[in-house]
C-alpha positions in Angstrom: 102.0 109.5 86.7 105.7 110.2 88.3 109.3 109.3 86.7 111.3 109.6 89.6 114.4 111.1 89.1 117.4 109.0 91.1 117.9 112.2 94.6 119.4 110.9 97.0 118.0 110.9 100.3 119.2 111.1 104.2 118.4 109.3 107.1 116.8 112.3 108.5 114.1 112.2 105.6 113.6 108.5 105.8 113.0 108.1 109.5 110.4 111.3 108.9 108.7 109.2 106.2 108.7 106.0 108.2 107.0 108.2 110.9 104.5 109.6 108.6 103.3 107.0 107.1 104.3 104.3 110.1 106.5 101.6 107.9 109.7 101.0 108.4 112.5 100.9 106.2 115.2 98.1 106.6 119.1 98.8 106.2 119.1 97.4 102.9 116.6 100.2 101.8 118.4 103.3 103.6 121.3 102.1 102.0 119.9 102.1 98.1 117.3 105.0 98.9 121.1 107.4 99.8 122.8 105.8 97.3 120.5 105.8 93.9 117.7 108.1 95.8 113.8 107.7 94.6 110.7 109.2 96.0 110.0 107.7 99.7 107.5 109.7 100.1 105.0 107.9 97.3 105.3 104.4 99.2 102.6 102.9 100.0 100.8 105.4 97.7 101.9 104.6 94.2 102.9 101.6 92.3 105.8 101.2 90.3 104.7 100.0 86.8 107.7 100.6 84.6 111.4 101.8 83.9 113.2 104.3 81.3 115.0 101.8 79.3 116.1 104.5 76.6 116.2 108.1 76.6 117.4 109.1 79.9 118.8 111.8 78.6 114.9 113.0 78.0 114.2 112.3 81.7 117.2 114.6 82.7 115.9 117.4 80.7 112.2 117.3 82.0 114.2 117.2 85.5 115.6 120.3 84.8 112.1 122.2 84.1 110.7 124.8 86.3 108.0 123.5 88.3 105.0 125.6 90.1 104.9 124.4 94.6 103.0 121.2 93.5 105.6 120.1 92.1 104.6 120.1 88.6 106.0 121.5 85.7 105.0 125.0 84.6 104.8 124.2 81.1 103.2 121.0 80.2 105.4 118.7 78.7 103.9 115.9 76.0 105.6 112.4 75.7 104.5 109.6 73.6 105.1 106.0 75.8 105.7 103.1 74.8 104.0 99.8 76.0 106.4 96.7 75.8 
């Protein structure tokens, strides 16, 4: 699974995603995707099924981790979740 990490994106990336992936993102969705960021390129491939409701701070240090050119971390890193 991914926690996205809020990056902000530019219109530049966007309009490469809508291309690869042929969707289109409306001006409300530019607009949050610069301001809070996310992870266009998982639309249409993932499915959001949850949000950090405490702990951020964890989620900032995992962001912080050296990760290998996939993109995940170099150490694993364990977590215990918690289904509300």
């Amino acid at each position: 699974f991914y926690i996205v990490h809020g990056k902000s994106v530019t219109d530049d990336f966007l309009t490469e995603q809508e291309n690869a992936k042929g969707i289109k993102y409306s001006d409300i969705q530019r607009q949050l995707y610069k301001e809070y960021g996310g992870a266009p390129f998982l639309d249409n491939e993932y499915t959001v099924f949850g949000e950090v409701v405490e702990g951020l701070e964890i989620v900032d240090k995992i962001a912080t981790m050296p990760t290998s050119r996939s993109n995940r971390p170099q150490t694993d890193i364990k977590m215990k979740v918690r289904v509300l």
